[in-house]
VOGU-3710 file (C-alpha; in Angstrom, 3 decimals, decimal comma):
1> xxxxxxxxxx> 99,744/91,793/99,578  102,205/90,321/97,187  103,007/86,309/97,303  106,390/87,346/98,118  105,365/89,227/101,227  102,678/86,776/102,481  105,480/84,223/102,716  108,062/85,835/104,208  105,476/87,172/106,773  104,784/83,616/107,228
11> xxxxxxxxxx> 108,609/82,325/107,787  108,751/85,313/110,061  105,923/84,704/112,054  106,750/81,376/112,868  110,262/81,873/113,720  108,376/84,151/116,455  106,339/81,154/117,510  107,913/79,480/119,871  105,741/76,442/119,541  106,745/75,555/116,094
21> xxxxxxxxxx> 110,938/73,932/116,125  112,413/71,914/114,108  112,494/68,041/113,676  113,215/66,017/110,359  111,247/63,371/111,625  107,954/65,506/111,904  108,333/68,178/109,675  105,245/69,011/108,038  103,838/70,321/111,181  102,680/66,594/112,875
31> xxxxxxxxxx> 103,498/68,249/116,209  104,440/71,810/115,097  107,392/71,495/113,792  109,763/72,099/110,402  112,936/70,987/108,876  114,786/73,757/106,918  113,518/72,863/103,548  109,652/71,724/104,690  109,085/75,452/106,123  109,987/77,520/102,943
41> xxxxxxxxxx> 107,865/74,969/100,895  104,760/75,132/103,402  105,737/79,698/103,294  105,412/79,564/99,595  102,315/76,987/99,752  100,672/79,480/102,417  101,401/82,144/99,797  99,315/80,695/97,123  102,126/78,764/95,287  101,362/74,705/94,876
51> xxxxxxxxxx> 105,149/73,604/95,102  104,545/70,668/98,280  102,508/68,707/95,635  104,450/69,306/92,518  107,627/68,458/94,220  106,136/65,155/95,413  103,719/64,462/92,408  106,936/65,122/89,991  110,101/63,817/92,457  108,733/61,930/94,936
61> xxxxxxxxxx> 109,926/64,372/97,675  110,363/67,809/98,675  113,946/68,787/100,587  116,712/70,964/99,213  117,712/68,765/96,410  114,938/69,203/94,028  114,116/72,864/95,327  115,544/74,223/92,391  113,989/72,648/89,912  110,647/72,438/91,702
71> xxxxxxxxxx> 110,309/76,501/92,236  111,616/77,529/89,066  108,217/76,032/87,479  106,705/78,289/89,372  108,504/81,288/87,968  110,581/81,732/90,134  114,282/82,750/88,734  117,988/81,849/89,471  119,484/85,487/90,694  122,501/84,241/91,969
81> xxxxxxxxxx> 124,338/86,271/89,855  122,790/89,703/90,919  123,796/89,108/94,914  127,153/89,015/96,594  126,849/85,907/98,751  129,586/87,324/100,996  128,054/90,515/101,584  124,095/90,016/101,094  124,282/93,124/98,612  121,667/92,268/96,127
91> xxxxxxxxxx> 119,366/90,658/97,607  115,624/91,675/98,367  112,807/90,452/100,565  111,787/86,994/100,329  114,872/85,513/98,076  114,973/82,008/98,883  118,580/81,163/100,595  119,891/77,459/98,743  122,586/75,490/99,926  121,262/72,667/97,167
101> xxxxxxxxxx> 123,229/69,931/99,719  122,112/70,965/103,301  119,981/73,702/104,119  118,087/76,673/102,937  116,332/79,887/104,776  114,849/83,188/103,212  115,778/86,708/103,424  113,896/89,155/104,984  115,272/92,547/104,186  117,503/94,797/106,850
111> xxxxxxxxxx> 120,323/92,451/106,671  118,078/89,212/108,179  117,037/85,741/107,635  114,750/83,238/108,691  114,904/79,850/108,669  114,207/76,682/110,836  117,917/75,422/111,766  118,984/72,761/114,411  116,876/71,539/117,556  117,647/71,675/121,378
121> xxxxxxxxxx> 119,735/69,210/121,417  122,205/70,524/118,310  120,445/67,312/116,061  117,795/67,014/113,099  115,674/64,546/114,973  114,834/63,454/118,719  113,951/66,963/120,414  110,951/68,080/122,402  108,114/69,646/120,088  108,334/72,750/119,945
131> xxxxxxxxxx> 111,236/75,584/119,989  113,369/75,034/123,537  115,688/77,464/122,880  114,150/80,116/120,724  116,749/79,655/118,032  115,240/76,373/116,720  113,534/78,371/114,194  115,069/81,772/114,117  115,314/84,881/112,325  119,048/86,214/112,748
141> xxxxxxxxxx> 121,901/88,030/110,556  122,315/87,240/107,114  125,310/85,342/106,552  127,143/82,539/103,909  125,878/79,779/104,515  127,304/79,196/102,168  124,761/79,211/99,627  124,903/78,466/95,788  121,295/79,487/94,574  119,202/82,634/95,247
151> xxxxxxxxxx> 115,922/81,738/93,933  113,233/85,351/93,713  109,882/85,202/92,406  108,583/86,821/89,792  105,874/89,304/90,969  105,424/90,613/87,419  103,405/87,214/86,457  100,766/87,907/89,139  100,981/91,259/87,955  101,924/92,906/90,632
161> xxxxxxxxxx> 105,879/94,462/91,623  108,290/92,793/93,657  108,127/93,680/97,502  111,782/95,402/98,556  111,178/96,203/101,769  108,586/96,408/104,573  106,098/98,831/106,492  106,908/97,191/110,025  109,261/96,247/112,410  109,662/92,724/114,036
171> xxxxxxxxxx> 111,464/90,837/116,810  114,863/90,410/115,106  115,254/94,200/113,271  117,995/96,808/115,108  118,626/100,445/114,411  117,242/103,861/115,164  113,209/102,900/114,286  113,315/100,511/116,884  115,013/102,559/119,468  112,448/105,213/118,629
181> xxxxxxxxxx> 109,574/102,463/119,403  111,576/101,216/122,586  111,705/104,506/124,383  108,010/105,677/123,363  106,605/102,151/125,103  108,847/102,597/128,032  108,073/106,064/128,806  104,287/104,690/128,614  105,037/101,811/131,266  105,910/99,201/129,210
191> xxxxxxxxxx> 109,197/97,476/129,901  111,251/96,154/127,289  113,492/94,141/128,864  116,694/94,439/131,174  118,735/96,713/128,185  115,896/99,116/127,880  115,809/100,794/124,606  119,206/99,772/123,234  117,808/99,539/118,984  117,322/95,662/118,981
201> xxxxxxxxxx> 113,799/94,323/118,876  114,484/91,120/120,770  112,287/88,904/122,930  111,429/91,883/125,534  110,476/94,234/123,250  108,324/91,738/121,565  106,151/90,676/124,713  106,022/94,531/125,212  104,674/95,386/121,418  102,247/92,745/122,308
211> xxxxxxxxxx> 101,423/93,667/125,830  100,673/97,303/124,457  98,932/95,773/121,267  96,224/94,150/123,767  95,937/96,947/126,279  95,049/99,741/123,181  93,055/97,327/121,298  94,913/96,333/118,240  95,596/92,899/117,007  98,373/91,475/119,541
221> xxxxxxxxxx> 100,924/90,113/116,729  103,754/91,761/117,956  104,353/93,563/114,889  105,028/97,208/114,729  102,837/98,137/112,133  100,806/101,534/111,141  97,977/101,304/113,242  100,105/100,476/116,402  102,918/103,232/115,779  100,057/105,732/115,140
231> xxxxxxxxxx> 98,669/104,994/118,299  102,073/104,795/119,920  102,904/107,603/118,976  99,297/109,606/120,149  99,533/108,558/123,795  103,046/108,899/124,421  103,251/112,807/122,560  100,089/113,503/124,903  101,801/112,365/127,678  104,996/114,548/126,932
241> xxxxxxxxxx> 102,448/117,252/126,650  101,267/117,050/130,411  104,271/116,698/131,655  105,963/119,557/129,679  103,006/121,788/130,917  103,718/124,233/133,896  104,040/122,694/137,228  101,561/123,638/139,887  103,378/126,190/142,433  103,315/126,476/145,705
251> xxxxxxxxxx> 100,377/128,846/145,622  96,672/126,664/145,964  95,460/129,664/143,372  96,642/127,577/140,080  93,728/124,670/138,301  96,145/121,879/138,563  97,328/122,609/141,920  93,485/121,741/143,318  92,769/118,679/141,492  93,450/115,741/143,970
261> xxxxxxxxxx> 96,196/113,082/143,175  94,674/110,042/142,028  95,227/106,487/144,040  95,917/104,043/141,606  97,158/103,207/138,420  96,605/100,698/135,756  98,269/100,915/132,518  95,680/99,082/130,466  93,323/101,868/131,041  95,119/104,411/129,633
271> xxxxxxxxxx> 94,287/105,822/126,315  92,057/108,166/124,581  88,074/108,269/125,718  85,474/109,820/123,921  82,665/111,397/126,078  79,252/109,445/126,162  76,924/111,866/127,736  73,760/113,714/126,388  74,268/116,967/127,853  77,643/116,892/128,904
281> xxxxxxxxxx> 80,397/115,485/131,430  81,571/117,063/134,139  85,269/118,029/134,886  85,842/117,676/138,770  88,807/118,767/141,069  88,134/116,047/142,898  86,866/112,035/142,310  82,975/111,444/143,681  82,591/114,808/145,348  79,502/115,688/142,688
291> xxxxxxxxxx> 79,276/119,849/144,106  79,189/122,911/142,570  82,049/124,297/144,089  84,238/121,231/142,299  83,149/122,044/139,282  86,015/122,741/136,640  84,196/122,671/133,238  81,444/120,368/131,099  83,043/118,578/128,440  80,790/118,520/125,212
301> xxxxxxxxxx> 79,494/114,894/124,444  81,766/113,498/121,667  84,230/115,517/122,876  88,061/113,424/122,807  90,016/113,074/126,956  93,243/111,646/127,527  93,622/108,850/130,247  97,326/108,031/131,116  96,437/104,856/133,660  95,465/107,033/136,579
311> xxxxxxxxxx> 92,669/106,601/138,491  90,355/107,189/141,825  87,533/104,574/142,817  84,806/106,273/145,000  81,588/103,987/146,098  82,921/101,280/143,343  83,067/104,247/140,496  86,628/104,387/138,607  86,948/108,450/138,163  89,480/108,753/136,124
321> xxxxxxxxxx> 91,904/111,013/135,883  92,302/113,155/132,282  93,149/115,691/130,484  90,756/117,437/128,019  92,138/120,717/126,280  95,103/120,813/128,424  92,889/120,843/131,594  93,502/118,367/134,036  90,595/116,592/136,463  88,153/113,766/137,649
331> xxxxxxxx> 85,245/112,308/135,430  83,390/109,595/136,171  84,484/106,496/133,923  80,748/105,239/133,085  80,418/108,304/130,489  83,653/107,118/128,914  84,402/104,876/125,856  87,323/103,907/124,281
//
């Protein structure tokens, strides 16, 4: 990962945070929070750049006054002149945002920002630790400041090319990708908020990414990343599978029509098992009942089932209910791992 992209992830993730706001008075993170100009210095120092102690070693300081001069030691260049500051067109990920007089923020691709802005109250100082509001420190729509300086760094002296764009999406994005997202974790159980999947990846579909992020697993950052759209995309395409397959009839002759409806459901079991069972587990019609006659089939051990949250307990046993090779039915959850 590029400087560039470790600290715009950084500005980004913190903006997310909702215990880091913003304060003058205690802006180096005394009680977790930033001024405007102390959280793209502390971004840039978290990405490997020294520019907190130059500033004060050569200046004294470190606010948007001396930015200028402070990052372009650190080859960083003056771009202004490449971007229309009306517009945004131009710019690329993690291009610093200077308004040399009162504020600056960084871009983060997609027609975005982030920076640390204003406190509860509307004031630099005097506020509650901490962001009240959720728009303390924010990412939102790019827009003129207006600023005078766009400062990039040069990638090329690390060796490595600039970073453009980005592999995930996070709480602030909008379009078609995150509509996509919002209707596969809805259709799985997982609400994301009161306007459902309308494209924008606010604060619901955040605490959903995160909620499904825990239940499957993966590392709950609330970023929609490769490993959690791969897996996104698994359960809900198997679970457009099972319900796309025929529906039982009235006739009791059909497999699915004998296996017995389950009694509960909990979404954080759902997922994909692999069998854990020397000679075999068995597929059952119905949970507990251990006979010949509700026999369906022996799944191979090793063999892949798919759990969507349903469930049957019999004598404190969780039989859950699966699907292996498009063939529904009960198997006992103690030769199951995730």
């Amino acid at each position: 990962m590029t400087k560039t992209e470790k600290a715009t992830r950084w500005m980004e993730a913190t903006a997310r945070d909702n215990s880091h706001g913003y304060d003058q008075a205690y802006r180096w993170n005394e009680k977790g929070d930033y001024d405007c100009s102390s959280a793209v210095y502390t971004a840039w120092v978290n990405a490997g750049i020294p520019v907190k102690d130059y500033s004060f070693k050569t200046y004294g300081c470190a606010y948007t006054g001396v930015m200028k001069a402070v990052f372009t030691h650190f080859e960083f260049k003056d771009v202004t002149s490449k971007v229309n500051l009306a517009t945004g067109a131009g710019l690329q990920r993690g291009d610093i945002l200077l308004n040399e007089k009162y504020h600056v923020a960084m871009y983060c691709g997609n027609g975005l920002e982030v920076e640390a802005s204003i406190n509860e109250n509307g004031r630099a100082t005097g506020g509650k630790p901490g962001d009240q509001t959720g728009r303390e420190f924010l990412i939102r729509s790019y827009r003129n400041y207006p600023w005078n300086v766009v400062l990039r760094y040069t990638e090329a002296a690390d060796g490595n090319p600039p970073v453009t764009t980005k592999n995930y999406l996070a709480m602030g994005d909008k379009g078609d990708a995150v509509k996509t997202m919002q209707t596969m974790l809805i259709k799985l159980g997982y609400s994301c908020g009161k306007y459902g999947a309308d494209g924008d990846f606010g604060s619901g579909s955040l605490a959903s990414v995160k909620a499904f992020q825990r239940d499957n697993g993966l590392v709950a950052d609330g970023l929609y990343g490769e490993a959690t759209k791969a897996k996104l995309t698994t359960l809900y395409n198997a679970k457009i599978k099972a319900e796309s397959a025929p529906k039982p009839s009235s006739k009791p002759s059909t497999l699915s029509s004998k296996v017995a409806a389950a009694q509960s459901f909990n979404k954080s079991i759902a997922g994909t098992y692999k069998v854990k069972a020397s000679n075999g587990l068995n597929l059952r019609y119905k949970p507990g009942d251990t006979s010949n006659s509700n026999l369906i089939l022996t799944i191979p051990n090793g063999k892949s089932v798919a759990n969507y949250g349903y469930y049957t307990t019999v004598n404190g046993v969780k039989w859950y209910l699966v699907t292996y090779k498009d063939t529904p039915g009960f198997v006992s959850s103690r030769y199951l791992v995730k």
